[in-house]
C-alpha positions as CSV (number, residue, x, y, z in Angstrom):
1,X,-85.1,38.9,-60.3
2,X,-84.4,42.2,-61.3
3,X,-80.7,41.9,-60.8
4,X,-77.9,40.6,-63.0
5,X,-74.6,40.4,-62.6
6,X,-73.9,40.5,-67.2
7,X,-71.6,38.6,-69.0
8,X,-68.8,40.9,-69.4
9,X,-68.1,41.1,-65.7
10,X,-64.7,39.9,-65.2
11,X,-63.8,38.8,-61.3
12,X,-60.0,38.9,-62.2
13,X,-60.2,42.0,-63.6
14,X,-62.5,43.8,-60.7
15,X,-65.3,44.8,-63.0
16,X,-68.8,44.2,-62.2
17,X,-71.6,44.7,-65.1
18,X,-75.1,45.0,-63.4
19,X,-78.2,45.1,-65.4
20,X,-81.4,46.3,-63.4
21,X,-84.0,45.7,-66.0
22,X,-87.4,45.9,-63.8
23,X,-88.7,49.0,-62.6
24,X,-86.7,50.7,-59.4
25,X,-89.9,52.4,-57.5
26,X,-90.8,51.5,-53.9
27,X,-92.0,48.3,-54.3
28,X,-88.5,46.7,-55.5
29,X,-85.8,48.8,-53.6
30,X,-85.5,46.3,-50.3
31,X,-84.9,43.7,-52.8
32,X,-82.4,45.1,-54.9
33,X,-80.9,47.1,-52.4
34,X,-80.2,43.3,-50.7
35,X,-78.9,42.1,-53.9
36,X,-76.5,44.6,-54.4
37,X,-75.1,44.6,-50.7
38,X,-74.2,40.6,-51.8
39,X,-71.9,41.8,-54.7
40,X,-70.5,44.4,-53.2
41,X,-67.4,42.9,-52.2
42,X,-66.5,40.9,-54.6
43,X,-65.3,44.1,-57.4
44,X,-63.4,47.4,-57.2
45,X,-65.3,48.9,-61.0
46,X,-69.2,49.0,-61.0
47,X,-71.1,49.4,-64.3
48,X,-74.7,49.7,-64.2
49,X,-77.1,49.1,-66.8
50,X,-80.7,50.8,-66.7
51,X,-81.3,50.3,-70.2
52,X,-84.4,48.5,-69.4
53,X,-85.8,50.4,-66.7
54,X,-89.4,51.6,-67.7
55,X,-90.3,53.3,-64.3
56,X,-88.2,54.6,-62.1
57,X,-89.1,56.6,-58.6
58,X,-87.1,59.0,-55.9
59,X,-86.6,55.5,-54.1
60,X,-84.5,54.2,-56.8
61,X,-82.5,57.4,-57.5
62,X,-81.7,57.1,-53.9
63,X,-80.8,53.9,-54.1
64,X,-78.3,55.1,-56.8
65,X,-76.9,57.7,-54.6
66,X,-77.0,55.6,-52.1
67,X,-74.5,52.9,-54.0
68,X,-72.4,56.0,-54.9
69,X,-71.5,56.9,-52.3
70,X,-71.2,53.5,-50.4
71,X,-68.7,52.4,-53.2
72,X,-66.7,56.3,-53.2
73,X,-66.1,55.2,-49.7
74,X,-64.8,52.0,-50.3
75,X,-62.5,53.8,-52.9
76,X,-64.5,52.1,-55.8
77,X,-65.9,53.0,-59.1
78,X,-68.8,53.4,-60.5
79,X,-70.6,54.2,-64.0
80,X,-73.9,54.3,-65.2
81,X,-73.1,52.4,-68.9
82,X,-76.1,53.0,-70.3
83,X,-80.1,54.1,-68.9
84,X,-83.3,54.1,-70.1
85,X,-85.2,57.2,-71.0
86,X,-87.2,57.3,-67.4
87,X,-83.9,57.3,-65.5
88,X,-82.5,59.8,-67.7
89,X,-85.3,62.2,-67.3
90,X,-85.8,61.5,-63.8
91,X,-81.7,62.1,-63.0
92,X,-82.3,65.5,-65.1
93,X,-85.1,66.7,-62.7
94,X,-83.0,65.7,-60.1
95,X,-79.9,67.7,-61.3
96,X,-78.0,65.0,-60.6
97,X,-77.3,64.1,-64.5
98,X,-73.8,64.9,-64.1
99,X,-72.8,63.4,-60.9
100,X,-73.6,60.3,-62.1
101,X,-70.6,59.4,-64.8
102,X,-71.1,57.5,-67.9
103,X,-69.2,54.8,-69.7
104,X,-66.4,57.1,-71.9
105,X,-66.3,59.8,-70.2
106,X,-64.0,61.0,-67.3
């Protein structure tokens, strides 16, 4: 599976550390999108790591958009901690670079 709930997540503490680290095109998103929706309620903080993402399409930045703004409803966080080169690119041609926030900064 794609998804992993990392080692520094912390139930107690409401912080969830995600690591996607397959590719988020197309042919992935129902399946992650599924995993996700289980988590969900179990943390207020998301952290999501796309350190390992090697291809990335507009299905899986709107999948991150998507989780945004599911989770700024629910009056939850959410950071990107760290993403690959692909998803940085792709979030530039996007313009959405800055609306996605980033582990240290406000």
């Amino acid at each position: 599976m794609a998804l992993k709930i990392g080692q520094d997540s912390n139930k107690a503490k409401g912080l969830c550390h995600l690591v996607i680290d397959e590719d988020m095109t197309i042919y992935v998103i129902d399946q992650l999108k599924q995993e996700i929706s289980k988590i969900l309620g179990g943390y207020k903080r998301f952290e999501l790591d796309l350190s390992g993402i090697e291809e990335i399409d507009s299905a899986g930045i709107q999948l991150l958009l998507a989780l945004k703004g599911e989770l700024m409803q629910q009056q939850k966080s959410f950071k990107l901690s760290i993403a690959s080169t692909p998803v940085e690119s792709l979030l530039d041609t996007y313009g959405l670079a800055d609306w996605f926030e980033k582990r240290g900064e406000s």
